[in-house]
C-alpha positions as CSV (number, residue, x, y, z in Angstrom):
1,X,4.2,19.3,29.4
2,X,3.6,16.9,32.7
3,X,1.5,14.9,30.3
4,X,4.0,14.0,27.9
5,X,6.8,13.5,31.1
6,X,4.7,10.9,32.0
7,X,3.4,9.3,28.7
8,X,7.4,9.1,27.8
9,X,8.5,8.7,31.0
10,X,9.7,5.4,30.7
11,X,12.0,6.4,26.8
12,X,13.1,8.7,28.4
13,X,14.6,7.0,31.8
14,X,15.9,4.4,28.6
15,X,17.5,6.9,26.6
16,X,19.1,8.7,29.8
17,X,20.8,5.5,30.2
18,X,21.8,4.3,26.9
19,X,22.9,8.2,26.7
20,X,25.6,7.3,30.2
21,X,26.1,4.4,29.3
22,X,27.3,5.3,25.5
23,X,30.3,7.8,27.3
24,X,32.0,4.6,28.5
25,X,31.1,2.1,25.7
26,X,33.4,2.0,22.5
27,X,31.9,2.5,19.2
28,X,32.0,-1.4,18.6
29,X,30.1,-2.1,22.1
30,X,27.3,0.5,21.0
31,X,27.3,-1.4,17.5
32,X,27.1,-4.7,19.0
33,X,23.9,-3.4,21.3
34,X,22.4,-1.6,18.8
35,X,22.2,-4.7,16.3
36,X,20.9,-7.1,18.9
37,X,18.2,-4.4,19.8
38,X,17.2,-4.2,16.0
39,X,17.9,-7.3,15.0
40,X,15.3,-8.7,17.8
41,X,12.5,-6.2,18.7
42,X,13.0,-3.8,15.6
43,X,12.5,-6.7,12.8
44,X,9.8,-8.6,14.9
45,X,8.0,-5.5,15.5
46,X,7.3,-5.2,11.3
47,X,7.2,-9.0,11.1
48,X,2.9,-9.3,11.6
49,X,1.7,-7.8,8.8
50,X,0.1,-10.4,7.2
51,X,-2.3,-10.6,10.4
52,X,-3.1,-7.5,10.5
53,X,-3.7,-7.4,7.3
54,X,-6.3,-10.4,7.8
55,X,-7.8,-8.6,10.7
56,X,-8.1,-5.8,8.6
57,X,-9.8,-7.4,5.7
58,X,-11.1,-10.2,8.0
59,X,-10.5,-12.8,5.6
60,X,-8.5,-16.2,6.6
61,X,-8.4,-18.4,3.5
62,X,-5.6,-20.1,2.7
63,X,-5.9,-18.7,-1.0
64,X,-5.7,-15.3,0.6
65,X,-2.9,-15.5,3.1
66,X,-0.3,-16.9,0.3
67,X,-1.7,-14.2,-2.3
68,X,-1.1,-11.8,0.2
69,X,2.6,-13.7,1.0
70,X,3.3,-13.6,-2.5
71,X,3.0,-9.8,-2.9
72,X,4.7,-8.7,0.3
73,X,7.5,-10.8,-0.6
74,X,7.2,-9.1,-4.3
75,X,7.4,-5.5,-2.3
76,X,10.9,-6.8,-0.8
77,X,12.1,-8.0,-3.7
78,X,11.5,-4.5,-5.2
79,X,13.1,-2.6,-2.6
80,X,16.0,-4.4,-3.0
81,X,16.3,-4.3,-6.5
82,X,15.3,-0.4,-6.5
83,X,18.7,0.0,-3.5
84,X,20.6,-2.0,-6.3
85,X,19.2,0.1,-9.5
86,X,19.0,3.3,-8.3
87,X,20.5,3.4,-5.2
88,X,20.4,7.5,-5.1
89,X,16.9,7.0,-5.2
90,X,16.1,4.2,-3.3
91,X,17.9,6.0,-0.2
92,X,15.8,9.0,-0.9
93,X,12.6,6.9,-1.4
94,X,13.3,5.1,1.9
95,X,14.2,8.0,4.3
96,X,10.9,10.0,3.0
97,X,8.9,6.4,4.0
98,X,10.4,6.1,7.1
99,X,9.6,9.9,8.0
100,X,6.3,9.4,7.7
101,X,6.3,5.8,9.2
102,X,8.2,7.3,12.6
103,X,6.3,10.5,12.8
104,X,2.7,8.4,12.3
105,X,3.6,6.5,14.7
106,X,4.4,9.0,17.5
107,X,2.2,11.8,16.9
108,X,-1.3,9.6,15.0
109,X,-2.7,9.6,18.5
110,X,-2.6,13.1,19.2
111,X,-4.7,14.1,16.3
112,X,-7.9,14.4,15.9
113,X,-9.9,11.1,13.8
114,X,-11.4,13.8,11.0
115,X,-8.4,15.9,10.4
116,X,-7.6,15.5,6.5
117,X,-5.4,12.7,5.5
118,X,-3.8,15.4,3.4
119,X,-2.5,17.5,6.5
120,X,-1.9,14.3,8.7
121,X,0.9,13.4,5.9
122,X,2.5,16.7,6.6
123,X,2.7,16.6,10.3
124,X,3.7,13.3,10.0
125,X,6.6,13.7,7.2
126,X,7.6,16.7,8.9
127,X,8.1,15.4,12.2
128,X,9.9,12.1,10.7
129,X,11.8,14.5,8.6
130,X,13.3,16.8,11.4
131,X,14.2,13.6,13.5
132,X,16.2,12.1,10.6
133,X,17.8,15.6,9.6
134,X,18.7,15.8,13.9
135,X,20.8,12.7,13.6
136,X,22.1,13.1,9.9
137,X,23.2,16.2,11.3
138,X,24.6,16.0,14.2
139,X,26.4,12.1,13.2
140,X,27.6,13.7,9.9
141,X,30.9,12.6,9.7
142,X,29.5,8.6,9.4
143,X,26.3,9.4,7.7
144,X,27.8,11.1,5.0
145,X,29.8,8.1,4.3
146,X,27.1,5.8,4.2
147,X,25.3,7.7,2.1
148,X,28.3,8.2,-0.2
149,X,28.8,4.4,-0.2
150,X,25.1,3.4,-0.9
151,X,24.7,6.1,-3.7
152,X,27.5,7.6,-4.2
153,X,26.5,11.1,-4.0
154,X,28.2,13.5,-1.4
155,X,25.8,15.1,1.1
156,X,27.2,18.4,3.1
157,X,26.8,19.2,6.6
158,X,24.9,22.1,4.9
159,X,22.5,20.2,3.4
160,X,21.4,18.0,6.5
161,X,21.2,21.4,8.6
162,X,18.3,22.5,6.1
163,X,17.0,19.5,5.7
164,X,16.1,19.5,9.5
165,X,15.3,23.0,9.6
166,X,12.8,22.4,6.5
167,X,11.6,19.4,8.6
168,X,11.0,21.4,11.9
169,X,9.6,24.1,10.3
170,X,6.8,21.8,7.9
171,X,5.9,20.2,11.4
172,X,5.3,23.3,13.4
173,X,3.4,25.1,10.8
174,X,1.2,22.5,9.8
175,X,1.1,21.3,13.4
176,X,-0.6,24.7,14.5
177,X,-3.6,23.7,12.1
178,X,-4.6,20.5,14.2
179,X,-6.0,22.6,17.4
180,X,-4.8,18.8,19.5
181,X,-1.6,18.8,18.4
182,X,-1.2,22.9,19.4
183,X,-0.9,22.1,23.1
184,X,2.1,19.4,22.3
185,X,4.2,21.6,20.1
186,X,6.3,22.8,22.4
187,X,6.4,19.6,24.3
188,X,7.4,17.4,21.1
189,X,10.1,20.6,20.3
190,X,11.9,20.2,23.6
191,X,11.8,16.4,23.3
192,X,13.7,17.1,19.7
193,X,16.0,19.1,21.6
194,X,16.4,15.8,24.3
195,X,16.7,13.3,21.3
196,X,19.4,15.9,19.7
197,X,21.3,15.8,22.4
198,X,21.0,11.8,23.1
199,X,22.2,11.5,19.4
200,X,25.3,14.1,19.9
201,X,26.6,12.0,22.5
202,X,26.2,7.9,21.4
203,X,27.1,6.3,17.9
204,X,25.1,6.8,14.6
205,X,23.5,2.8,15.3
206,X,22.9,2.9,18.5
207,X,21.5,6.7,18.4
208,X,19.2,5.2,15.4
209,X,18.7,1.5,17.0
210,X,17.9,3.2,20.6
211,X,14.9,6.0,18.5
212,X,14.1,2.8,16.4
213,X,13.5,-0.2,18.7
214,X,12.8,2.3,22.2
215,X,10.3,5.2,20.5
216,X,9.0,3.5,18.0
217,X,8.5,-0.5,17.7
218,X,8.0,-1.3,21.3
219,X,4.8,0.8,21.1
220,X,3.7,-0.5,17.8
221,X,4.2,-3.8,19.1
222,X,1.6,-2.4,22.1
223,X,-1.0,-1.4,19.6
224,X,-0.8,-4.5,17.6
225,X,-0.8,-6.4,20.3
226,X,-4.0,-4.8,21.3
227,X,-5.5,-4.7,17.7
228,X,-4.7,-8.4,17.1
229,X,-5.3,-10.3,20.7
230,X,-7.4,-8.0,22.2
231,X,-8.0,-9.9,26.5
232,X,-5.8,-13.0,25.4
233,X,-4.1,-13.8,28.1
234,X,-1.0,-15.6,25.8
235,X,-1.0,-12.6,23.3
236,X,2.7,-11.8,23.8
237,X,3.4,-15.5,23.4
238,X,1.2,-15.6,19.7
239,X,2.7,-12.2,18.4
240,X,6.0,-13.8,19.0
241,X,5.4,-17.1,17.8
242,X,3.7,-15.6,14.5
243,X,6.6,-13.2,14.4
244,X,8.9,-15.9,14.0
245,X,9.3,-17.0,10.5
246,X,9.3,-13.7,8.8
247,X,12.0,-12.6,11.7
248,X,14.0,-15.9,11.0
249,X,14.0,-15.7,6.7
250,X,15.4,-11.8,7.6
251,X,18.1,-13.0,9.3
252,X,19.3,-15.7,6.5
253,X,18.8,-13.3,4.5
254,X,21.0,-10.9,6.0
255,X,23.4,-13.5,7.0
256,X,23.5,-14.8,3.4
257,X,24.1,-11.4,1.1
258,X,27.1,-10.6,4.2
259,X,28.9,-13.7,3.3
260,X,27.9,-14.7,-0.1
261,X,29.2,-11.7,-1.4
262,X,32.1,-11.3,1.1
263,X,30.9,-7.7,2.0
264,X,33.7,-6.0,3.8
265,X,33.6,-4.5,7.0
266,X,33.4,-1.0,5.7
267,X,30.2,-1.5,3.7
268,X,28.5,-3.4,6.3
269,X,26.9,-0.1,7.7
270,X,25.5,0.8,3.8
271,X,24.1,-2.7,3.4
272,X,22.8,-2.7,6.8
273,X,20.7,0.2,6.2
274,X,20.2,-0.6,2.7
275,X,18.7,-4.6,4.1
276,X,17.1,-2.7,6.5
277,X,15.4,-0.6,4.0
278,X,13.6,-2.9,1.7
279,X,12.1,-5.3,4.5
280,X,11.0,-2.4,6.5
281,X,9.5,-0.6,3.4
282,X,6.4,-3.4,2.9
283,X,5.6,-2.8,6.6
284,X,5.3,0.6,6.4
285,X,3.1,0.4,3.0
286,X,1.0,-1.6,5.5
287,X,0.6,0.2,8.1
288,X,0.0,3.4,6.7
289,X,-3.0,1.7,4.4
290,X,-4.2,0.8,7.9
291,X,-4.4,4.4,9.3
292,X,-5.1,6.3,6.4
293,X,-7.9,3.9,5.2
294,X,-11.1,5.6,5.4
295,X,-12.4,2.0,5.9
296,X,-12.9,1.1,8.9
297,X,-12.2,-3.0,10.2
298,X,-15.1,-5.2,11.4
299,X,-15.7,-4.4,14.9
300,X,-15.5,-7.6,17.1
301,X,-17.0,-7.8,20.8
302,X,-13.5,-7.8,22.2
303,X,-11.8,-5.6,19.8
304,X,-13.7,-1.5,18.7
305,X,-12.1,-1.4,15.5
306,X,-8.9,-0.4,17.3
307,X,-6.4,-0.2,14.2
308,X,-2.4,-0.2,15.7
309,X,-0.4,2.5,15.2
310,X,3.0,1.5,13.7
């Protein structure tokens, strides 16, 4: 338990804050943060793929790097058209992803290296799974109109109860078979309870943008950081600078479908989510080839085939 204070001592100092400051703020002044958090650090956090990929496969040809392009912008493509197509499924599709792509990335280090990939999944899904149902639950009266305007289907407060309840309980019981992971259960259950209650009292963004950009991309940005520029001195300045194109083309695009197709203010939330959906889902397809790979990268002398976590 004083372990985990202090390895999440820092979100949680964050999340006490955005939690005061979110009684005072207005629902448009939490948007407003929450958008410039994801729009900045969330998006560039997923935006370096193609270099870890590289460093993965350790080849840098030219032929290579716009083959690779060409398919990560095909994956995009094909999230957006599944969102469009079957947008019912596309939701479902994307929330399962992004389960397991939260829950790798908080709990991979806790496990041990030779537990199944089978039973990793699980603990990972489950955890993601309980976090998403936490907020759809407790923000139910704007998630269920999201959802109803991206797919059209009506989800109960009922259903989002059991959906976290199936989540919890997949995490705990699968948890107990990884003997590391034993001695965090009840730490990682309280700190459900702490996120709960952070996401009871602020928006559905900035509850999602503060869990998104706080808890999950500023660490992945530390392990890439360290898997990519292992001892450079200027590696914040590279990751950044690399970041940058994919981070700019998001935004145009973003920018572009919001006033090309004069979306109205009530669907921004839907296509939000929806945008956020199909240029996350290539990153997560990424990263979880990275971790569940039974390959292993090159080993450099500055770098012990540390892979990132996402």
């Amino acid at each position: 338990m004083i372990l985990g204070l202090k390895k999440y001592q820092l979100h949680i100092y964050i999340t006490l804050a955005f939690t005061f400051l979110g009684i005072w703020l207005n629902v448009w002044i939490q948007a407003l943060i929450a958008f410039f958090m994801i729009f900045s650090l969330g998006i560039i956090h997923g935006a370096n793929d193609l270099q870890l990929i590289q460093k993965k496969t350790q080849k840098k040809s030219k032929n290579f790097f716009f083959a690779t392009l060409l398919i990560y912008i095909g994956v995009v493509v094909a999230g957006i058209a599944l969102f469009y197509l079957l947008p019912s499924f596309g939701l479902l599709f994307f929330v399962g992803f992004s389960a397991f792509h939260f829950g790798e990335q908080h709990l991979e280090s806790k496990l041990e290296v030779e537990l199944s990939s089978f039973l990793k999944v699980l603990i990972y899904v489950g955890y993601g799974i309980s976090l998403f149902g936490l907020l759809f639950t407790l923000q139910w009266d704007e998630v269920h109109q999201v959802i109803y305007l991206i797919s059209g289907q009506f989800v109960s407060k009922q259903f989002t109860e059991a959906f976290f309840f199936i989540g919890l309980g997949l995490f705990v019981v699968s948890g107990l078979f990884s003997p590391n992971l034993r001695g965090w259960l009840f730490f990682e259950t309280v700190l459900l309870a702490f996120l709960g209650f952070f996401f009871s009292r602020v928006s559905l963004v900035l509850g999602f943008g503060v869990y998104f950009v706080i808890w999950h991309s500023l660490p992945s940005m530390q392990d890439q950081l360290t898997f990519l520029y292992p001892k450079d001195p200027q590696r914040n300045w590279k990751y950044l600078k690399s970041s940058a194109p994919y981070w700019i083309i998001s935004l145009i695009g973003l920018a572009g479908v919001y006033f090309f197709f004069d979306v109205q203010s009530v669907a921004f939330l839907p296509l939000f989510f929806s945008f956020l959906a199909a240029i996350t889902f290539p990153h997560t397809v990424v990263m979880g080839w990275l971790k569940l790979s039974k390959e292993k990268p090159t080993a450099s002398p500055q770098n012990p085939s540390n892979i990132p976590s996402k």
